[in-house]
C-alpha positions, 0 to 999 in steps of 0.5 A: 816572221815571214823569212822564219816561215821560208826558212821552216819550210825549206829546212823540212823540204831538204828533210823529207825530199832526200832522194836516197834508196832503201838501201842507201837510207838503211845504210845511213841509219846504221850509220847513225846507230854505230855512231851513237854506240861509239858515242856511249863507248867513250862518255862511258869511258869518260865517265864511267856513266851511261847516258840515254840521251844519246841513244835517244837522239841516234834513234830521233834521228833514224825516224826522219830517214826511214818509216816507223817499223824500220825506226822501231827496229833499230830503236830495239837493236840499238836498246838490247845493245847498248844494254848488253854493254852498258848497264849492269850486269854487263853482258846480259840483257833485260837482266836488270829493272834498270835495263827494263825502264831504258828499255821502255824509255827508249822504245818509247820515245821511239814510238812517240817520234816515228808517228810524229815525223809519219804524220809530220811527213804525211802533212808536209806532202799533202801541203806540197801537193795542195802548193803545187795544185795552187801552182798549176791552177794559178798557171792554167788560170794565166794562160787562161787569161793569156788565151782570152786576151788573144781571142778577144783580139782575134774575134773583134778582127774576125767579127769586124770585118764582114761588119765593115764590108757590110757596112761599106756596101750600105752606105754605097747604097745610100749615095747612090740608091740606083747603083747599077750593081744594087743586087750585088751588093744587097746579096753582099751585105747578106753574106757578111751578116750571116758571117759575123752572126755565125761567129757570134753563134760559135762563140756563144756555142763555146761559152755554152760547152766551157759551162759543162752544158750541151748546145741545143739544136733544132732536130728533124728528119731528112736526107743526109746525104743530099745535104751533104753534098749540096754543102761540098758543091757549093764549097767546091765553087770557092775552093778550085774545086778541091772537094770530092763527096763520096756516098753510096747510097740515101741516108734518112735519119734524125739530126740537127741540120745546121749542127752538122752543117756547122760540124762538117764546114769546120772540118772541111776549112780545116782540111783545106787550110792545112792540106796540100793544095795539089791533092784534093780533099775528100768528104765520105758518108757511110753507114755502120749498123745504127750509126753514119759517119763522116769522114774528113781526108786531107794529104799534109802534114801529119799531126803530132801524137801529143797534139792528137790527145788535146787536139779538141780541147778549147784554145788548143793550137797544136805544135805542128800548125802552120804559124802563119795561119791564125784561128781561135782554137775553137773549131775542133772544140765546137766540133766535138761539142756538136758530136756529142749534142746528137750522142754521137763522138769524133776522132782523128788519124794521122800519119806520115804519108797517110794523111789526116782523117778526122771522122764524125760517127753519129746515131741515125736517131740522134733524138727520139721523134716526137710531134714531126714528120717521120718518113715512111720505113723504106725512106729510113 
């Protein structure tokens, strides 16, 4: 039953996917027509009769090569025909209530198949559409599986390791709680521990943003540009110095504080990871009207157009990405997921020679201020 099924299935593909012209499919049908004439030319000739069958069957199958009007057409063509040469009185048409009732058998029957093999045609192309939607969800469901197999892998390595430094340091203390070098190595376990609770954070960030839902932030007033540049001076300690923040003038408004944080230090590690060590990597704050942004300049390789269309959808890791470098491809989605919790969007540019820019544009009141401090309007 199942290769009768298979069989079915691959006999109306070759029917309904010929890829043949208008022009070609017209042809082919006159084809078809010329033969079922000669066809009723020599039974005629044999036996002196006219069989209807064969125009009948001429016409069933015109109404598989073209749609119904033209099938009806050369149903009528055929009819009047055949016709004029076979049923008496030959030489006339309609003349006779013999040519009337082939006339209507025919037309008929025509009609009757070239609605059918529509509606057949139509259902086949529905059910190749719905099959190839299977398909491609079934594809994008194991590369989906695919991808959360090797994030897990990279997460347990990424969360593991300040874990591990962190646990190192406390059992260091506990042999020896008078190690010279105590505070140093409290401050250690410190930092470790904010780095894995700052994965952990992204991660749930991220199953938040995957679940259609936006992330919630903590929003207060203060002074962007401050922060900002107190976040680059301290990434410039672990960087060789590579950053150069760039603001003109105080920019007070109403964000979230560890968002933009989060936002800006992905981008910026991005910059550093993929740009040339030689050039530096500059961070700019500006106004436009109601909005601030964010801009992030690197000099490297460019960003390939087609990578640039998907570059903030989750798990991406685009063409052009340095292989030796690993990530989750999670960054750019949080980021964007960030943007758009203040109202606000992110972009990129890139090009041979120019660089890349990615720029973050949020409102200045990225929430209504309710029950807080706000600064006086000359500090805004």
């Amino acid at each position: 039953m199942q290769s009768f099924v298979q069989w079915t299935d691959s006999w109306w593909d070759r029917v309904f996917r010929i890829r043949l012209s208008l022009v070609q499919r017209l042809l082919l049908c006159t084809l078809i027509a010329g033969s079922g004439f000669v066809l009723e030319w020599g039974f005629s000739s044999v036996t002196g009769e006219y069989s209807v069958w064969i125009t009948i069957i001429s016409v069933v199958s015109i109404s598989f090569l073209v749609e119904a009007k033209l099938a009806i057409a050369f149903s009528l063509v055929l009819s009047m025909v055949v016709d004029y040469f076979f049923i008496a009185p030959i030489g006339a048409i309609f003349s006779s209530r013999e040519a009337f009732e082939h006339f209507f058998f025919v037309t008929s029957a025509t009609l009757f198949t070239a609605f059918f093999v529509s509606s057949l045609r139509s259902a086949f192309y529905r059910l190749a559409k719905s099959r190839l939607e299977a398909e491609h969800a079934k594809f994008q469901a194991q590369r989906a599986s695919q991808q959360m197999e090797k994030m897990l892998v990279l997460v347990s390595h990424d969360v593991r390791n300040p874990l591990s430094a962190a646990k190192m340091a406390a059992q260091l203390l506990l042999e020896h709680p008078n190690h010279h070098n105590q505070q140093s190595l409290l401050m250690l376990i410190l930092r470790k521990m904010d780095r894995a609770d700052s994965l952990i954070q992204t991660l749930l960030d991220v199953s938040t943003l995957r679940g259609g839902r936006s992330i919630s932030l903590q929003f207060r007033y203060y002074d962007l540009g401050d922060d900002l540049r107190t976040m680059v001076e301290e990434l410039s300690l672990t960087n060789e110095m590579r950053l150069q923040f760039v603001a003109n003038e105080t920019f007070w408004g109403l964000w979230a504080r560890d968002g933009i944080r989060r936002a800006v230090e992905n981008l910026v590690d991005n910059a550093l990871k993929y740009g040339e060590a030689k050039y530096p990597v500059s961070v700019t704050l500006n106004r436009e009207c109601e909005d601030v942004v964010i801009s992030v300049h690197n000099v490297g390789n460019e960003i390939a157009t087609e990578d640039q269309s998907v570059l903030f959808d989750f798990f991406h890791r685009g063409s052009s990405t340095v292989t030796t470098l690993k990530g989750w491809g999670l960054g750019l989605a949080l980021v964007k997921g960030l943007a758009e919790a203040h109202g606000g969007s992110v972009h990129v540019e890139s090009g041979a020679g120019a660089g890349t820019k990615f720029t973050l544009k949020l409102p200045i009141r990225a929430r209504p201020a309710q029950d807080l401090d706000r600064p006086t309007a000359e500090s805004v």
